[in-house]
C-alpha positions, 0 to 999 in steps of 0.5 A, spaced: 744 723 419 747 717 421 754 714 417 751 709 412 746 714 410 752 720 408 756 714 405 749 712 400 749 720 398 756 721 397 757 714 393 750 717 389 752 723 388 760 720 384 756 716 381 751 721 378 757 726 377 762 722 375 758 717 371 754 722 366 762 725 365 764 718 364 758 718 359 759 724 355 767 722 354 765 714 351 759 716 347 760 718 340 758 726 340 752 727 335 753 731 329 745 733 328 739 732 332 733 730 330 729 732 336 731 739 336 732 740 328 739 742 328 746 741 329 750 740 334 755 743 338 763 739 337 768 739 342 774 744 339 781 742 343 784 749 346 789 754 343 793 759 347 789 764 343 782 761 346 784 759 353 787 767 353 780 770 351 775 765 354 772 763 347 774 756 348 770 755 356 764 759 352 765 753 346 766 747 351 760 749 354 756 749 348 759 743 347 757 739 354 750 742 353 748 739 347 752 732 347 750 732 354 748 723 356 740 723 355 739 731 353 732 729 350 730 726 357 733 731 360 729 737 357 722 733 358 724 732 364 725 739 367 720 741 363 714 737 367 718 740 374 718 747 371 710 746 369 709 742 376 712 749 380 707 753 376 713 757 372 709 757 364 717 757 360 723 751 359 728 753 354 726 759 351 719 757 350 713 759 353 707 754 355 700 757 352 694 758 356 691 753 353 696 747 354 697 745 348 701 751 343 708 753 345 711 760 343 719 760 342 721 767 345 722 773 339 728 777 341 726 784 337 732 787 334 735 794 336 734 800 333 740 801 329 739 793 327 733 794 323 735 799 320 741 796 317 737 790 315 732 795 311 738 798 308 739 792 305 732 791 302 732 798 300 739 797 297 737 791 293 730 796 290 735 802 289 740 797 284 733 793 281 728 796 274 724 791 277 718 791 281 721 790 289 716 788 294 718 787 302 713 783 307 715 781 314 711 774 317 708 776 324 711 773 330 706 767 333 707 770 339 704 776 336 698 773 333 696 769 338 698 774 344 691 772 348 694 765 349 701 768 352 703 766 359 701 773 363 707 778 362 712 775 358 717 779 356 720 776 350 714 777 345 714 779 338 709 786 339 707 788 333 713 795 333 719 790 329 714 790 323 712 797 324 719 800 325 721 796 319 715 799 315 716 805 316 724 804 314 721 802 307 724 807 302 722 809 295 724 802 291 721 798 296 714 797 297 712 794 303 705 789 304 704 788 310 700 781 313 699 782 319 691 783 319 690 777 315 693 772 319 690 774 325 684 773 322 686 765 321 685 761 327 690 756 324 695 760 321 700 757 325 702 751 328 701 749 336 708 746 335 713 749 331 714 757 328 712 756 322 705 758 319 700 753 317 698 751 309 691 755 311 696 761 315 699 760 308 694 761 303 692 767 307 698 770 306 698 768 299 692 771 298 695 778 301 701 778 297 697 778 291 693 783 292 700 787 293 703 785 288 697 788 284 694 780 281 687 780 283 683 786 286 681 784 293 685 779 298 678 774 297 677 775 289 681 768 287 677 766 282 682 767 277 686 762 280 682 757 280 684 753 288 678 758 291 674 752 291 679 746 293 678 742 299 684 741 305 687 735 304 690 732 310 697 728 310 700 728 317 696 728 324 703 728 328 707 733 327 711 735 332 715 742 330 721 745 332 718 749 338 716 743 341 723 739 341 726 745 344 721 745 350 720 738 352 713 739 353 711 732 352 704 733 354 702 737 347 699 732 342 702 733 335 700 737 330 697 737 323 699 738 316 694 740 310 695 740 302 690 745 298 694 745 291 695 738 288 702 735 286 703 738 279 697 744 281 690 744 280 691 744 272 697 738 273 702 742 268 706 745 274 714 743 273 720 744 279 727 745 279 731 744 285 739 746 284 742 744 290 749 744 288 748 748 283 745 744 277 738 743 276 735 736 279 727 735 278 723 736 284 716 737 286 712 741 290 711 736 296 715 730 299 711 725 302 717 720 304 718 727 310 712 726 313 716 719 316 721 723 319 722 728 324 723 734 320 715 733 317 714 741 315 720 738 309 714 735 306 714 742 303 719 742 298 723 737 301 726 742 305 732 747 305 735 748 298 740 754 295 735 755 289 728 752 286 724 755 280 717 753 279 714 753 271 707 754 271 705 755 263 698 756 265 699 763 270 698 770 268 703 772 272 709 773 270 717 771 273 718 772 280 724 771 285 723 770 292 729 772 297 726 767 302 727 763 308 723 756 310 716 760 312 716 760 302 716 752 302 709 752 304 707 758 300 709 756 294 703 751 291 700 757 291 704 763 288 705 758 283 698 759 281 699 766 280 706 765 277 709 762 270 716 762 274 717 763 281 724 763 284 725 761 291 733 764 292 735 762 300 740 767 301 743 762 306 746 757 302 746 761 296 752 767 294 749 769 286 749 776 285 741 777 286 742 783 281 745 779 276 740 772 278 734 778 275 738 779 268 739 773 266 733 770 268 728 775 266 725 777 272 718 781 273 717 782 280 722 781 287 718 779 293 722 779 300 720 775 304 722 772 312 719 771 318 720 777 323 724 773 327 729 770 322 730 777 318 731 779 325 737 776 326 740 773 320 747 773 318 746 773 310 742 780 308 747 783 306 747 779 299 742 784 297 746 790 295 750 785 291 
């Protein structure tokens, strides 16, 4: 290696060094990426306290992570080098077999986690004279574990959701889902967790069956969609999975309608209360289908409370305790329901017990996703 050659390198290497420092310093940190769907890590400036424990290099770190200088790039680019290598995973994603779905990795909770989150879920039946129902969203992961990668390890294998059956006590009933979103091909986006509007219906369906408004999961004359057709209004939808893996060569996914705006009888009306008073909403938000965060078209997205007036159902008064997998669902137990309230226990600290007084509900259905239950923060709201 001659003279100029090292000096080339070593002058490379403090511009690259040095350069992405100099850059991470001048560019204005961003609050949210669009890209990813969430927010990002702030710089937090040092205490004794900090520096002592090694909590302030833990939240630096996160910080350089995330407002790293053309992080987006960065991810794609590391993504193609993973995939060149022959590796099937980038950034806690997992490359499908078929080159075009994506699996986030499920870390499933422990033994005396579960049973502490069940407890909640009992607790809320124990404290309730109303009908409680639990059903758990499989993983993707689960669903289509023939697309998986050989071998890889952080899956959703179906014992969550079977231990957490089995934790049910005698006030919950549970329903499970399992056997009708692996009969649906469609059920879940390529690119992102969530299910699709058929994967959807499908658990709408089952949910029905369990909280005993019609005979059998395909007996839905007496809803009247049976017959409707799949609406499409997006051919580019790129989900949250996707954002994280930086597996630019997936092409987009689609999203679907079945229940029209207003319901199939035109007289469905929605309430949001995002600060706590009610604002008039509607079942879809066409304008999020120009935005990243598409999968908000359902709804318009994360919201403390919605309640949905149908007149023109024979069921009664529903209360979801839900998280976003419910945004998609909800055209259609707005069919079955004359009110149905989407409680998000996220943004939301009203007594539930209270919130099933004063509003004269019938029926409370639980409902998450097996990945969010399993680590959400907000389920001790339910004893409450």
């Amino acid at each position: 290696m001659d003279k100029k050659y090292s000096i080339f390198i070593t002058v490379l290497f403090c511009l690259f060094t040095f350069g992405f420092g100099a850059a991470l310093i001048l560019t204005p940190s961003r609050d949210f990426s669009q890209q990813e769907n969430r927010f990002l890590a702030q710089f937090k400036a040092p205490t004794a306290d900090t520096l002592r424990s090694g909590k302030f290099m833990e939240s630096f770190e996160k910080y350089v992570s995330d407002q790293f200088p053309l992080r987006d790039q960065w991810i794609q680019l590391k993504a193609y080098s993973e995939k060149a290598l022959g590796k099937q995973e980038n950034n806690k994603v997992y490359f499908g077999t078929d080159g075009q779905t994506l699996f986030a990795q499920f870390t499933p909770p422990t033994d005396q986690e579960l049973s502490q989150r069940v407890g909640f879920v009992n607790k809320l039946g124990e404290n309730l004279d109303v009908p409680v129902y639990f059903s758990l969203v499989p993983d993707k992961s689960w669903a289509w574990a023939s697309l998986l990668p050989a071998n890889a390890p952080k899956v959703d294998d179906g014992s969550t959701i079977s231990r957490a059956e089995a934790l049910c006590g005698g006030s919950v009933t549970y329903i499970d889902l399992r056997t009708m979103l692996t009969e649906e091909q469609d059920a879940f986006y390529r690119t992102d967790h969530h299910w699709t509007t058929m994967g959807a219906l499908k658990a709408g369906q089952a949910l029905l069956e369990g909280m005993g408004l019609v005979q059998q999961a395909g007996d839905l004359k007496v809803l009247g969609y049976q017959s409707l057709p799949y609406t499409q209004v997006s051919d580019s939808f790129y989900g949250t999975t996707y954002s994280s893996s930086g597996a630019a060569w997936v092409r987009p996914d689609e999203i679907y309608t079945v229940i029209p705006e207003g319901g199939t009888k035109g007289n469905i009306t929605v309430d949001r209360y995002p600060e706590g008073t009610a604002i008039p909403g509607g079942l879809y938000y066409p304008e999020k289908l120009e935005v990243k965060d598409k999968y908000a078209y359902f709804l318009g997205g994360n919201q403390p409370l919605c309640v949905i007036k149908n007149p023109d159902a024979q069921g009664g008064r529903l209360l979801v305790v839900r998280d976003s997998y419910s945004d998609s669902l909800a055209p259609f137990l707005a069919e079955a329901f004359q009110e149905v309230h989407l409680f998000d226990l996220r943004y939301n600290n009203m007594s539930l017990t209270q919130y099933v007084a004063d509003n004269g509900i019938d029926q409370v259905l639980v409902l998450y996703s097996v990945a969010n239950f399993s680590t959400d923060i907000n389920l001790f709201k339910l004893d409450h």
